[in-house]
C-alpha positions in Angstrom: -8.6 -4.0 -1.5 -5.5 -1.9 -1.4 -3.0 -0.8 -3.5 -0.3 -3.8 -3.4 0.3 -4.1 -7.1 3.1 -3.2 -8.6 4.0 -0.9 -5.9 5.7 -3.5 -3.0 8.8 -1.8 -2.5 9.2 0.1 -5.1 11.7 2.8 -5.8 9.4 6.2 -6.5 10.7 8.5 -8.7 8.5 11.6 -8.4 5.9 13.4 -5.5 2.9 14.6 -7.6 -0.4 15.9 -7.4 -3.2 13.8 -8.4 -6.8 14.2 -9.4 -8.7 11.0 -10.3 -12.0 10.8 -12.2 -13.5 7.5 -10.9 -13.2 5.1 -13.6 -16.8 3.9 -15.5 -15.6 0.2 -15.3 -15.4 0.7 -11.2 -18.0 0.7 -8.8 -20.3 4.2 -7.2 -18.7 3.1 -3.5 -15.1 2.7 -4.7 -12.3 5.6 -3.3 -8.7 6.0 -5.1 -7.3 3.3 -2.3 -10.4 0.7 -3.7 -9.2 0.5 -7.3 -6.7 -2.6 -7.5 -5.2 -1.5 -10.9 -3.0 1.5 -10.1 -0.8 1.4 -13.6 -2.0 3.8 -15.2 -0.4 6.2 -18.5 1.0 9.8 -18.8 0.3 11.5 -21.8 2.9 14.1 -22.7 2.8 15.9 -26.2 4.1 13.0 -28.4 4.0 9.8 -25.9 2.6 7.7 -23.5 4.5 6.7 -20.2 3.7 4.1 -18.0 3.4 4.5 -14.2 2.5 3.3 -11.0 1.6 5.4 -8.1 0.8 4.6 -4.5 -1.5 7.8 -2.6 0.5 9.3 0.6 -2.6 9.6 2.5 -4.9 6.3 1.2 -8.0 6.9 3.7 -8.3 10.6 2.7 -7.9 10.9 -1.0 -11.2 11.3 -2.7 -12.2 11.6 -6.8 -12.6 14.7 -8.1 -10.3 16.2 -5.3 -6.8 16.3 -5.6 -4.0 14.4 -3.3 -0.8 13.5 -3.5 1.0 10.6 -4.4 4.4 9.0 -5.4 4.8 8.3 -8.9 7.5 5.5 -10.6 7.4 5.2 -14.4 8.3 2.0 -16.3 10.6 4.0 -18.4 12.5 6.3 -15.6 15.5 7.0 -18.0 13.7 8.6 -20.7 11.0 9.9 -18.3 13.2 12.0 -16.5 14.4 14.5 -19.2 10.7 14.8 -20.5 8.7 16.1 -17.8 8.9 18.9 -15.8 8.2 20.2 -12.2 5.1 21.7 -11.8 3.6 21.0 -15.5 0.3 19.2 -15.7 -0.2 16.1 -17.4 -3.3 13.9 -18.4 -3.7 10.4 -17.1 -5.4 7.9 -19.0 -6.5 4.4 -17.5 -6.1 2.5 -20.8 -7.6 5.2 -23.2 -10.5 6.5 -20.9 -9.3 9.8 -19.7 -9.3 9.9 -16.4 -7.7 13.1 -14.4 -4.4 14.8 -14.4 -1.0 14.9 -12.3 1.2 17.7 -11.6 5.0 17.1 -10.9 5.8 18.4 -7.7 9.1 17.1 -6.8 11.8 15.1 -8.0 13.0 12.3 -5.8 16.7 11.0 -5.9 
């Protein structure tokens, strides 16, 4: 599997740091590039935000360990005035909790 959802060329609106719990509804022998659904949600203080991701580096990112990856929310317009570089935000996959990203660029 691979991550072709949503993410076929696809205009990416941040580069982020990204540490995944592996979900309980995937399998032990599953890695970040495995897992098929890669819309996931952005908690901030008062909302969620919708966003895809694809990993820079598929074969070496890992759960539990952080990597990078570009990051496209459903709802760039509003998006962009909420978040800020280098702040750290939970991700959820539906409502399981599942890791965290950190802003680290902004891409134009």
């Amino acid at each position: 599997m691979s991550q072709i959802m949503l993410t076929h060329e696809r205009k990416y609106d941040f580069v982020c740091t990204v540490m995944l719990k592996r979900s309980h509804v995937l399998k032990d022998v599953y890695l970040p590039k495995d897992d098929i659904l890669n819309w996931l949600f952005l908690e901030t203080k008062d909302r969620l935000f919708s966003f895809v991701y694809k990993i820079e580096n598929p074969n070496e990112a890992k759960y539990n360990q952080p990597f990078r990856a570009k990051v496209a929310f459903t709802m760039y317009e509003e998006v962009k005035f909420i978040v800020k570089l280098n702040e750290t935000y939970k991700i959820l996959r539906g409502q399981e909790n599942i890791g965290w990203l950190t802003i680290n660029e902004f891409v134009y």
